[in-house]
C-alpha positions as CSV (number, residue, x, y, z in Angstrom):
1,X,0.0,0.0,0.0
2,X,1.7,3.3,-1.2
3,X,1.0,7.0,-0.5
4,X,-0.9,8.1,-4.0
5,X,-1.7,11.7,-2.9
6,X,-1.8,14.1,-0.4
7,X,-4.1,17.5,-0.4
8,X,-3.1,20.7,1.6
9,X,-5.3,23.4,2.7
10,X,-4.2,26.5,4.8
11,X,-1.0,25.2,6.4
12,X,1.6,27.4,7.2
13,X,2.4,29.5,3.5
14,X,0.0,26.7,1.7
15,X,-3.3,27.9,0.8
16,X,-4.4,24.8,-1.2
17,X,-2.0,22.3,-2.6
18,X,-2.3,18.8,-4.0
19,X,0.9,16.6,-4.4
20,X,0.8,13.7,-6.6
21,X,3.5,11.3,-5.1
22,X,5.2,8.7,-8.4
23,X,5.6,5.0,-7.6
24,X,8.7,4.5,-6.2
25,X,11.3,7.4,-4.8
26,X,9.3,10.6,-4.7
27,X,12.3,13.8,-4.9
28,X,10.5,16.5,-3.7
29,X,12.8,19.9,-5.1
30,X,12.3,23.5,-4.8
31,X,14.1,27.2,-3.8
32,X,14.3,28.1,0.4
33,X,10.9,28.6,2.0
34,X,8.9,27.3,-0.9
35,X,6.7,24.2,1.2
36,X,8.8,21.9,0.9
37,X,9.3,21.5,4.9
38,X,5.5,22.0,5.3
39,X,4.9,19.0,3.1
40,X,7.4,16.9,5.0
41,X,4.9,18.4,8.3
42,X,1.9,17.6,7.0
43,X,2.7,13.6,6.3
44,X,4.2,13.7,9.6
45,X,1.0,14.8,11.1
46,X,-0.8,11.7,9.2
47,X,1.9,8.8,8.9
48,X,2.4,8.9,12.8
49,X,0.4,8.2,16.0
50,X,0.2,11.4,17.9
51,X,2.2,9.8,20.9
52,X,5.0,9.4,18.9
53,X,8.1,11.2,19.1
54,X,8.1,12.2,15.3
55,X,4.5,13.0,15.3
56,X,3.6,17.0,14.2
57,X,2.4,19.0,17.2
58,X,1.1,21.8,15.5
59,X,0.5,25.5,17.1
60,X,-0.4,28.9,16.1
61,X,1.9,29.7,13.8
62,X,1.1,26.3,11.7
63,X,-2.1,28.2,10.6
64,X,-1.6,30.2,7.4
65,X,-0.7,34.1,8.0
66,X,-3.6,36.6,7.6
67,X,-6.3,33.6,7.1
68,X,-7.6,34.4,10.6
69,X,-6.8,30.9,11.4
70,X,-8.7,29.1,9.1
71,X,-8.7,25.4,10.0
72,X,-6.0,23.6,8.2
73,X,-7.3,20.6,6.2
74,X,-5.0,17.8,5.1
75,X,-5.9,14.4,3.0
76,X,-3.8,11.6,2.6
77,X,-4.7,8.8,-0.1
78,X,-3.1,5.6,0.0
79,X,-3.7,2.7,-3.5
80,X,-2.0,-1.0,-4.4
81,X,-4.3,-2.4,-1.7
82,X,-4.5,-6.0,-1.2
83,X,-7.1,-7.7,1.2
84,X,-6.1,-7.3,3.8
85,X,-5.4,-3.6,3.8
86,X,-9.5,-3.5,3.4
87,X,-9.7,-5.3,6.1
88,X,-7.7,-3.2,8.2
89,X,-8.9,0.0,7.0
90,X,-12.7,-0.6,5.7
91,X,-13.9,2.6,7.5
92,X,-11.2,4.5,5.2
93,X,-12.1,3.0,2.3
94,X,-13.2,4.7,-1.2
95,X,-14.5,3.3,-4.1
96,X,-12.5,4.5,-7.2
97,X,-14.2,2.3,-9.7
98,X,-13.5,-1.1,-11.4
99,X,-13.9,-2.5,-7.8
100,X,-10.6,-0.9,-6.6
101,X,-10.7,0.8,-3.3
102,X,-8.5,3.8,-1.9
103,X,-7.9,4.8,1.9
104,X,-8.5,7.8,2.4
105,X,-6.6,9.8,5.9
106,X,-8.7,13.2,7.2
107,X,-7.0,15.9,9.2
108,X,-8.7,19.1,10.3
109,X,-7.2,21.2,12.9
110,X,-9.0,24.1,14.4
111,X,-6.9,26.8,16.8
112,X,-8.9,27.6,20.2
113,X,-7.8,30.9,20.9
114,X,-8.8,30.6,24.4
115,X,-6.5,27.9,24.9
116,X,-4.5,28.7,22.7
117,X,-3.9,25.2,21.4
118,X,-4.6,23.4,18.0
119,X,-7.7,20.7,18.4
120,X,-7.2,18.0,15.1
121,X,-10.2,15.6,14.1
122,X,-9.4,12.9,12.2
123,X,-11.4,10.8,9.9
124,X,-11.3,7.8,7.2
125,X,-13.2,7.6,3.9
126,X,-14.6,10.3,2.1
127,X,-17.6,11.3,4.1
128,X,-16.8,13.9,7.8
129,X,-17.6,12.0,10.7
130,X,-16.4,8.7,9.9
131,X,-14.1,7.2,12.6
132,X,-10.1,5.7,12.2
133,X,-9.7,2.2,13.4
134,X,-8.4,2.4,17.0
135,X,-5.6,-0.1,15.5
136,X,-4.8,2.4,12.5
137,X,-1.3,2.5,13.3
138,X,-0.6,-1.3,13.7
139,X,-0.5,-1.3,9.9
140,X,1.0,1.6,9.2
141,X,5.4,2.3,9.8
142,X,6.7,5.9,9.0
143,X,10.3,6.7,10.1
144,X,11.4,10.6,9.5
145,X,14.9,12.2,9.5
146,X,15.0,15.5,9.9
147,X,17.4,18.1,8.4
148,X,20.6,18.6,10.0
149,X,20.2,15.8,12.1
150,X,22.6,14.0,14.6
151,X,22.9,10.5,13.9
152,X,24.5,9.7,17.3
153,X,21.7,10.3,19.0
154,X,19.6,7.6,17.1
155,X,22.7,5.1,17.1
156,X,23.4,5.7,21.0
157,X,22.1,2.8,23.2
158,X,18.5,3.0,23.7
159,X,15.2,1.4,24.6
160,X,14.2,3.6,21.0
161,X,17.9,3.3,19.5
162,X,17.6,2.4,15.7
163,X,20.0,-0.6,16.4
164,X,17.0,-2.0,19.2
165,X,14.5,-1.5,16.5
166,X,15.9,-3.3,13.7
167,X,17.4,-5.9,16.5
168,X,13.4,-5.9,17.5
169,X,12.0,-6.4,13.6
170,X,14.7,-9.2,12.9
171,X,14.0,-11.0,16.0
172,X,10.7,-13.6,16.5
173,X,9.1,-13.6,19.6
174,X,10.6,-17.2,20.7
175,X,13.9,-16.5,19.7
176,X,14.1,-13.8,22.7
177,X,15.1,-16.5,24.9
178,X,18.2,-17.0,22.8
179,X,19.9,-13.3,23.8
180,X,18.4,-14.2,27.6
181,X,20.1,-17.1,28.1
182,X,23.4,-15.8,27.3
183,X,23.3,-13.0,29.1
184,X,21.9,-14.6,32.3
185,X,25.3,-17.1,31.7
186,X,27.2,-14.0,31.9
187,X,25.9,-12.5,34.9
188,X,26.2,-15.8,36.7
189,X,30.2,-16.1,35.7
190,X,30.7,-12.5,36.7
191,X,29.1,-12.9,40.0
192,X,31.6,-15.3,40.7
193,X,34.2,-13.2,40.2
194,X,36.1,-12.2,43.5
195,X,36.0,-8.2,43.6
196,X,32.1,-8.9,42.9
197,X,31.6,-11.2,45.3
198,X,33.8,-9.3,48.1
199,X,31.8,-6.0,47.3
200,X,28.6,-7.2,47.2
201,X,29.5,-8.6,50.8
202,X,30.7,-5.2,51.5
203,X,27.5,-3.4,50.7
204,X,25.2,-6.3,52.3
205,X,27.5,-5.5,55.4
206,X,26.9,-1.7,55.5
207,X,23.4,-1.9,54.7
208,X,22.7,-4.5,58.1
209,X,24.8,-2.9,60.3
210,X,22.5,0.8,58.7
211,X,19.2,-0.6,58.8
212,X,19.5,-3.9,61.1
213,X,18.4,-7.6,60.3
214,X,15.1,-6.9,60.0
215,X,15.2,-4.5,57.7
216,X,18.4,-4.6,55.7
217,X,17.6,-5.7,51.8
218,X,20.3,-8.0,50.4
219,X,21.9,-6.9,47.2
220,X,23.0,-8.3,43.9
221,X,25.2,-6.8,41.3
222,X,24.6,-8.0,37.7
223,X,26.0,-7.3,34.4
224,X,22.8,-6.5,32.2
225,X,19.1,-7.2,33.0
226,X,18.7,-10.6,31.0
227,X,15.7,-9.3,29.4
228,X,15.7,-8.9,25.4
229,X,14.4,-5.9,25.5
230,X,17.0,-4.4,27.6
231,X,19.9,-6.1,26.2
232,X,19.4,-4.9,22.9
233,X,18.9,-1.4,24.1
234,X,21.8,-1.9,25.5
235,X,23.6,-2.2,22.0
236,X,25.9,0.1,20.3
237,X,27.4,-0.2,16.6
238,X,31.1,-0.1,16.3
239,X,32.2,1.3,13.1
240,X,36.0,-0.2,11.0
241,X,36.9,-1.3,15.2
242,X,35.7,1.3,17.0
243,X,32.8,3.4,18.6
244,X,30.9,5.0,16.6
245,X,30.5,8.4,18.5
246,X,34.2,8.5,16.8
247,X,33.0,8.1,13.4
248,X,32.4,11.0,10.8
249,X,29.2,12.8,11.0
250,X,28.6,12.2,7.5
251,X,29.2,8.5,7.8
252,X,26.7,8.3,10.9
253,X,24.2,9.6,8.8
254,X,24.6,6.7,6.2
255,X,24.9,4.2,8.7
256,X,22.0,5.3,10.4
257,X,19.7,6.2,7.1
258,X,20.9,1.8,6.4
259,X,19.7,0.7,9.7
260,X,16.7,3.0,9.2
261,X,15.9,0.8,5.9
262,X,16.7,-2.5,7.0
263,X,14.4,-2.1,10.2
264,X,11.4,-0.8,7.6
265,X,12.3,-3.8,5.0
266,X,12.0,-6.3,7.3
267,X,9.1,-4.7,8.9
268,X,6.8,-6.9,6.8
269,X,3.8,-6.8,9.3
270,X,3.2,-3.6,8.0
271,X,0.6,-2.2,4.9
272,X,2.3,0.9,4.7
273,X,5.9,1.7,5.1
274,X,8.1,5.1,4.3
275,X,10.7,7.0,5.3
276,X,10.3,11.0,5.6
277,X,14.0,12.3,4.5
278,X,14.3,16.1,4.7
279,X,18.1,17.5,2.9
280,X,19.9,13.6,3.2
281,X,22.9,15.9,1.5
282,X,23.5,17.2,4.8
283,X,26.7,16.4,5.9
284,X,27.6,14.2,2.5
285,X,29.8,15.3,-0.1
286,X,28.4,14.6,-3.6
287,X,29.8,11.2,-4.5
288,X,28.1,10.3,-1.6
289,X,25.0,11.9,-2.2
290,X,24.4,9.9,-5.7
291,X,25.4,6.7,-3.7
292,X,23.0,7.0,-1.0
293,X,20.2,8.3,-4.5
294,X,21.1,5.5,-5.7
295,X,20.4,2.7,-3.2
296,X,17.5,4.6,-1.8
297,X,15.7,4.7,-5.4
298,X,16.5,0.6,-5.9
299,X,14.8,0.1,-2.2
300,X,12.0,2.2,-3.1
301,X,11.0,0.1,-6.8
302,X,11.7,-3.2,-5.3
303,X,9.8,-5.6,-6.9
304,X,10.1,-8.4,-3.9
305,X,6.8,-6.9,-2.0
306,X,9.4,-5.5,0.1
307,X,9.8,-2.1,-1.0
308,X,9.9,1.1,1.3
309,X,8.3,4.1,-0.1
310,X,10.8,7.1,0.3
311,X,9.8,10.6,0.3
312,X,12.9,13.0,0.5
313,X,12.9,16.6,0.3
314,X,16.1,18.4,-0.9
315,X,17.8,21.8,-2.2
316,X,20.7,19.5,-3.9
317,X,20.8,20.1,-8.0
318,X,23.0,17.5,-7.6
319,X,20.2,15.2,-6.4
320,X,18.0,16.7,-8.6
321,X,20.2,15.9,-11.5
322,X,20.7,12.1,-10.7
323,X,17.5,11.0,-9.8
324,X,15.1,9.6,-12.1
325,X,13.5,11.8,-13.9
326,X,10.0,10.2,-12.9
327,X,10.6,10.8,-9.3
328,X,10.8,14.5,-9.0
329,X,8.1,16.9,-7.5
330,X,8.5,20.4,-7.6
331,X,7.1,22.7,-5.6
332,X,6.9,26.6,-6.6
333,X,5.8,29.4,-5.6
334,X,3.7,31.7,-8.2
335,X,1.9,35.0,-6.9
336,X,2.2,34.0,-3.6
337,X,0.3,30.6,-4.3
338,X,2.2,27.4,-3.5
339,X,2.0,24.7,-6.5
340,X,3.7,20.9,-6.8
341,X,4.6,19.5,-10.1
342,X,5.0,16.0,-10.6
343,X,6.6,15.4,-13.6
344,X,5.5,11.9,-13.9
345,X,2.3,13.4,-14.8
346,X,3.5,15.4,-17.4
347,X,2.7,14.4,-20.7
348,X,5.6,13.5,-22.4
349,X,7.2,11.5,-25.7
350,X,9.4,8.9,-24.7
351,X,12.4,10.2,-26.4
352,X,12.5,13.4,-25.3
353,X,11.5,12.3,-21.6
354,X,15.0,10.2,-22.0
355,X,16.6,12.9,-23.8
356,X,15.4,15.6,-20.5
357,X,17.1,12.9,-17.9
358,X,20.6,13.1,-20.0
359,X,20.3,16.8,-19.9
360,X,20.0,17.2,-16.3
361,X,23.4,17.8,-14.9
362,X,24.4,19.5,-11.5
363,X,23.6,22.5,-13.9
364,X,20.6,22.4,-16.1
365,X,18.7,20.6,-12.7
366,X,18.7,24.4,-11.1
367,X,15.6,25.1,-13.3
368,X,13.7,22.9,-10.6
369,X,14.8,25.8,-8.0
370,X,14.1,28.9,-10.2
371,X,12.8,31.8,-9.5
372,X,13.2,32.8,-12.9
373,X,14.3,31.2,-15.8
374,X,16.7,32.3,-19.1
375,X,17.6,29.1,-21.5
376,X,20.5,29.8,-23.8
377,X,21.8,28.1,-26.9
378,X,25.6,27.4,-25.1
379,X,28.0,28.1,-23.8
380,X,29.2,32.0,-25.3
381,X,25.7,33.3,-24.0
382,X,26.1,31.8,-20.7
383,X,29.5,33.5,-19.9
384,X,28.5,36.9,-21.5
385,X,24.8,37.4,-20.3
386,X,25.9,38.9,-16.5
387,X,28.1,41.7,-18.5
388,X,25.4,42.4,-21.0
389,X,22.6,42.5,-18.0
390,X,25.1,44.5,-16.2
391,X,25.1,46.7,-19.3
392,X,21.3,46.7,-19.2
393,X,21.4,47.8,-15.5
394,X,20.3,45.2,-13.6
395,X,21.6,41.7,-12.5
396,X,21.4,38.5,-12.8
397,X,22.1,37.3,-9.2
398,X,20.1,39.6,-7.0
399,X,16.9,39.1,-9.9
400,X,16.7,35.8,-9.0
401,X,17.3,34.7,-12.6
402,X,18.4,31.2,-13.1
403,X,20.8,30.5,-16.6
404,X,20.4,27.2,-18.2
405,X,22.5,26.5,-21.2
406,X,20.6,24.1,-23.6
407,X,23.8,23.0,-25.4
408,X,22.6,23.6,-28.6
409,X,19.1,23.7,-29.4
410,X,17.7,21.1,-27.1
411,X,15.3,23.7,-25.7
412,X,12.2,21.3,-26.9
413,X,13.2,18.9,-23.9
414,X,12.5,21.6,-21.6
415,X,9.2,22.8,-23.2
416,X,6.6,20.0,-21.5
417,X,7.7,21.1,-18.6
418,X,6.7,24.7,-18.9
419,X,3.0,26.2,-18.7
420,X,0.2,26.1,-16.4
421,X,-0.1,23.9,-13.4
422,X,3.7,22.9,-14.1
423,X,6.6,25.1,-14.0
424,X,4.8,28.9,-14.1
425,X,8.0,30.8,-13.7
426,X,8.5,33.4,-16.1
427,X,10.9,31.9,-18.7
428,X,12.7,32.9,-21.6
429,X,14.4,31.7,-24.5
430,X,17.1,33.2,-26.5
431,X,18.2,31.6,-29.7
432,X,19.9,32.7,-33.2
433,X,17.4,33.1,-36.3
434,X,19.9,32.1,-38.6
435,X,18.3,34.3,-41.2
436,X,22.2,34.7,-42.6
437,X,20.8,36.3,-46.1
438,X,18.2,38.3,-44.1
439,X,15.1,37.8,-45.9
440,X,13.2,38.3,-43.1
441,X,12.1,35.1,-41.9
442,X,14.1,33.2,-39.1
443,X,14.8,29.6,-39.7
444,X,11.8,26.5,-38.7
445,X,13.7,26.2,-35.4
446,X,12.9,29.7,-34.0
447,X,9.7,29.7,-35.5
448,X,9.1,26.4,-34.1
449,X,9.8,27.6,-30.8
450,X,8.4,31.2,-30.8
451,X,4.9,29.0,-31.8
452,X,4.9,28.1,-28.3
453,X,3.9,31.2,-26.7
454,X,0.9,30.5,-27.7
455,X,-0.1,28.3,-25.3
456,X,2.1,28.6,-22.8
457,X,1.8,32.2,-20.8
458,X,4.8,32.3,-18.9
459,X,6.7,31.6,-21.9
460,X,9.1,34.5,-23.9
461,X,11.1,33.8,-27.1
462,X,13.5,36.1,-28.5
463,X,16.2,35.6,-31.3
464,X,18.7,37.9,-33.4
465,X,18.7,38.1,-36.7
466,X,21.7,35.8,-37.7
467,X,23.9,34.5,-34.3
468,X,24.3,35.6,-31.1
469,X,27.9,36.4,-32.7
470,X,27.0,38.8,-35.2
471,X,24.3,40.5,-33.0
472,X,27.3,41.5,-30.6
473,X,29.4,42.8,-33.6
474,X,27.0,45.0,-35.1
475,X,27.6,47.4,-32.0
476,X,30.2,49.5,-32.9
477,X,31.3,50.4,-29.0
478,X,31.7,46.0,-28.6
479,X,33.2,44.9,-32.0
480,X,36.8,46.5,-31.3
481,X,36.8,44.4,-28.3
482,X,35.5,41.6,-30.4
483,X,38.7,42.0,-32.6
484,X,40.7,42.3,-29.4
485,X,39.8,39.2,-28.0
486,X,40.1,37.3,-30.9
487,X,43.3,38.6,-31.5
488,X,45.0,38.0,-28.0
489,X,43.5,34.1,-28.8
490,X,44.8,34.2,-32.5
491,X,47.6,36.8,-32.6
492,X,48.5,36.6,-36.2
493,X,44.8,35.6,-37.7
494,X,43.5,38.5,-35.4
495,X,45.6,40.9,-36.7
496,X,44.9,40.0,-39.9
497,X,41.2,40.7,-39.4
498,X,41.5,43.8,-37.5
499,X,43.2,45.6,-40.3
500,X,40.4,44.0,-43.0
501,X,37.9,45.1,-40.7
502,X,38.5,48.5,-40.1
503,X,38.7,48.9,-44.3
504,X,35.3,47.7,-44.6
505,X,31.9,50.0,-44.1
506,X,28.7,49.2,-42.7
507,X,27.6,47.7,-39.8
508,X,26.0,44.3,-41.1
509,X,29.4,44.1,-43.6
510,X,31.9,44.4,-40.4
511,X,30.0,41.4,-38.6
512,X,29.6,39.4,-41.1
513,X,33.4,39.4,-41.9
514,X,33.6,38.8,-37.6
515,X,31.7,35.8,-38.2
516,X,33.1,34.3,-41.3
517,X,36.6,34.2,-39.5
518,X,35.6,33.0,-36.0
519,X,33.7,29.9,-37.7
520,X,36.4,29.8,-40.2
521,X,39.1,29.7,-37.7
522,X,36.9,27.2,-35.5
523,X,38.0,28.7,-32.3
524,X,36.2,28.0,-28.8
525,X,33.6,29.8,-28.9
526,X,33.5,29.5,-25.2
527,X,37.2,31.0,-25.0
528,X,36.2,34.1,-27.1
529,X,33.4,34.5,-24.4
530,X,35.6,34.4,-21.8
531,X,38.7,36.5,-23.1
532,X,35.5,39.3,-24.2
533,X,33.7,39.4,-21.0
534,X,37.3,39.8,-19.1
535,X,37.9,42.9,-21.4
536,X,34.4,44.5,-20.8
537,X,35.1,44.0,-16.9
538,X,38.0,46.5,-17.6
539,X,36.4,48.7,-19.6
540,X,36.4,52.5,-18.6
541,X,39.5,51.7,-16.2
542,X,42.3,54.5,-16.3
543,X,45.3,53.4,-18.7
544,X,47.6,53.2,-15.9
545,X,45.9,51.0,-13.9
546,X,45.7,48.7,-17.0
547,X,49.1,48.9,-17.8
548,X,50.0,47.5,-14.3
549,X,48.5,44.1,-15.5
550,X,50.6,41.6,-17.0
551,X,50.4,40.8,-20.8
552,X,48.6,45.0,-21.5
553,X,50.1,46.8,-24.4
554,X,49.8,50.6,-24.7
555,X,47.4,50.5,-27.7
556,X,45.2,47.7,-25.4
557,X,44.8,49.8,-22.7
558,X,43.8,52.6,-24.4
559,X,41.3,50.9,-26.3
560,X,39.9,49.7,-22.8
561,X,40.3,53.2,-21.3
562,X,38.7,54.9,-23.9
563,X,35.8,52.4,-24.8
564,X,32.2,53.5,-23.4
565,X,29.8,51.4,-23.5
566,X,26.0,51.3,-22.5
567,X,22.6,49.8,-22.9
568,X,22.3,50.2,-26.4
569,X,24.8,48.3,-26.4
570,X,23.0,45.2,-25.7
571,X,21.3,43.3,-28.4
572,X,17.5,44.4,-28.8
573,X,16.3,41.0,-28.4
574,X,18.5,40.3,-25.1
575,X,17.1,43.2,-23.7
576,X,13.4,42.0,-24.2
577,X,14.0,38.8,-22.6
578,X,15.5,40.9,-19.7
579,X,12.5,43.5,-19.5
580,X,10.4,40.1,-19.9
581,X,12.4,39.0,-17.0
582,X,12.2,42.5,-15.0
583,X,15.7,42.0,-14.7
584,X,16.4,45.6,-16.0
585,X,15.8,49.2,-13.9
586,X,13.3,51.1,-15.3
């Protein structure tokens, strides 16, 4: 029985949310303070009995600001049922059709502001005033790790230690007698021992001639209480030889997160099991962080009725970027509304889906935490946009803007994604019309792309003319830097064309002969990015200054010192995809 769905009304920043969880490892992503902690809450208020430690205990502020403390309403459905889970839960049950059933969890909490305390009901089925099974919780095994944690504390020796509860889940009811035995054989061979026996006759001594015959107690000294429960809370793990309160922090948390999954696993009296995971990159450098996706992803599709339903919320685009594709869940914040996309859900070709999980490095994965997106064609944009929104006057960085470098034209694996009830940021796409004998009509590919604004709102495409290139070179405060940064990668070549360029006239003339040469020459178009956007960081500094730098010629620095440059500048079409972006001052 797995966690289908779960349906949020007016809890903490949530007004209404619904979050669709896929089969198998459910990667819930997002920016800071976007819900993804209040989702992790909310299950915590269903999953667990309320006089458990990891139950929710909600208070005033868990009601949504400004809603004059509106109850909070939260749903939980659960599918895969076999028979016995509607058994178990037939006052949750729902009929879904095709004589399938759901169960169906109820939470409403209303705040007493006399007490000053937070009453929740809770109901099964679909109809208010239904009762829970006094046993709900018998069938039902959450475990949650919360952020930051300290993994000591769970592996220190404990009636509630995670090594007593997976000691406690491995161990049948008639094998108890097995740890007894041995430790009642070793409380009888230390009692034997001479220092115990001589200070136990000590203490029996002291406590006759203290409180007499009649009333002196006689007095044993034992080892361990020879009771299973006791001697495996008295159990520690020892990690490579030696205690584990000497291990890494980072290393505690995987051995702790592996006893966690073991004790679930072979929890098999269970309908429904899951483990609650807020930020498991915590403490974990990123090799570890893809090992530990890894093996929590293979536990969660198991196909041996075994399988542990993990729901982990993270920040990580390096988590983002390795998990499968299927699993993520994005929550976002649009007009102050809260929103969870599952991409699972999102209608996609099969090709393109596979084509999206290749793309999503440690980079592209950051659209899943945007604010704001801008998708480039490669690499030159991506190094030259901050100076050119600089230009613009605004920023990047402080505008919230995410930049995601398509590597080519791959921008139509991105495109389901976008729209309405999935990712609603404001994004846009800049791209090269390739109209190179400029009849006026920009090649299928931007047209292709530009259709789409049609039917998705939040959704801006804007192209040049020719290439992103050329647009650059027709200004004539940027194409003597051009030149200069070609040259100091291709001294001779960039000579060459510095002399042939400052014959010809016109603007469109000069950039096209820029062009021709930097295809021609097949330089990095990445280096020229770089080696331009250093020069337009020194733009406007005084020619002695420059000078002081090592490799500056006199004619260099007096091209830098005397260059001005400004918003016009700045390709028309970059700067509508930054007004489009409100990344620009008015």
């Amino acid at each position: 029985m797995r966690l289908r769905q779960l349906t949020i009304k007016n809890f903490r920043k949530i007004e209404t949310a619904t979050i669709d969880f896929p089969k198998g490892l459910c990667v819930v992503v997002g920016e800071n303070n976007a819900g993804k902690t209040a989702i992790i809450d909310a299950l915590r208020l269903m999953l667990f009995s309320g006089r458990e430690l990891d139950a929710l205990r909600l208070n005033d502020e868990d009601f949504r600001l400004g809603s004059n403390n509106v109850p909070i309403e939260i749903t939980c459905r659960f599918c895969d049922l076999d028979e016995k889970d509607e058994v178990h839960f037939m006052e949750c049950l729902v009929n879904v059709g095709d004589e399938k059933f759901e169960v169906q969890l109820n939470a409403r909490a209303e705040f007493n502001t006399t007490t000053r305390r937070a009453n929740v009901k809770m109901w099964g089925g679909e109809t208010e005033g239904g009762v829970l099974p006094s046993n709900l919780y018998d069938r039902i095994a959450a475990i949650y790790l919360q952020p930051l944690r300290d993994p000591e504390s769970g592996l220190r020796p404990g009636r509630n230690s995670q090594v007593a509860r997976l000691l406690q889940s491995l161990t049948a009811k008639e094998k108890h007698s097995d740890f007894e035995s041995i430790a009642k054989s070793a409380n009888d061979q230390i009692r034997a021992l001479e220092p115990v026996v001589k200070a136990k006759g000590d203490v029996d001594k002291q406590m006759t001639l203290i409180a007499g015959k009649e009333l002196a107690q006689v007095t044993d000294l034992v080892f361990s209480d020879p009771t299973f429960h006791r001697i495996i809370a008295g159990l520690e793990p020892r990690i490579d030889g030696q205690s584990f309160s000497l291990n890494g922090l980072g290393y505690n948390n995987l051995v702790f997160t592996a006893m966690t999954l073991s004790t679930l696993k072979r929890s098999a009296s269970y309908s429904h099991r899951s483990m609650l995971i807020e930020e498991p990159e915590a403490h974990l450098h990123p090799h570890l962080q893809v090992l530990l996706l890894r093996q929590l992803e293979r536990e969660a599709r198991s196909e041996d009725g075994n399988s542990v339903q993990v729901i982990l919320s993270s920040h990580s685009p390096i988590l983002a970027s390795q998990a499968p594709i299927d699993s993520l869940v994005t929550i976002q914040q649009t007009n102050g509304s809260t929103g969870a996309v599952c991409v699972a859900s999102v209608r996609y070709d099969d090709i393109l889906k596979k084509k999206l999980q290749r793309f999503l490095d440690a980079t592209r994965a950051e659209l899943f935490f945007a604010r704001r997106l801008l998708m480039v064609e490669g690499i030159a944009e991506a190094l030259l946009l901050p100076s050119l929104t600089a230009l613009a006057g605004g920023d990047l960085k402080a505008s919230a803007v995410t930049v995601l470098n398509a590597d080519g034209i791959n921008f139509n694996a991105f495109i389901p994604l976008l729209g309405v009830g999935k990712l609603n940021m404001p994004v846009a796409i800049l791209t090269d019309g390739d109209d190179k004998k400029r009849t006026g009509t920009p090649s299928s590919t931007a047209s292709g792309l530009k259709s789409h604004e049609s039917s998705i709102a939040n959704l801006r495409v804007e192209f040049g003319q020719v290439t992103f290139e050329h647009e650059l070179a027709q200004s004539p405060n940027l194409l003597p830097l051009m030149l200069e940064a070609y040259e100091n990668l291709r001294p001779i070549l960039g000579k060459a064309l510095k002399t042939r360029v400052q014959a010809l006239s016109g603007t469109d003339v000069k950039a096209d002969a820029f062009l021709q040469e930097l295809l021609v020459s097949e330089t990095s178009k990445g280096e020229f990015a770089q080696e331009l956007a250093s020069l337009m960081e020194l733009v406007g500094k005084a020619k002695d200054d420059l000078m002081k730098l090592p490799g500056f010629t006199d004619d260099r620095a007096s091209l830098l010192e005397s260059t001005k440059l400004s918003v016009a500048d700045v390709p028309l079409y970059i700067r509508n995809a930054f007004d489009f972006l409100g990344v620009t001052n008015p």
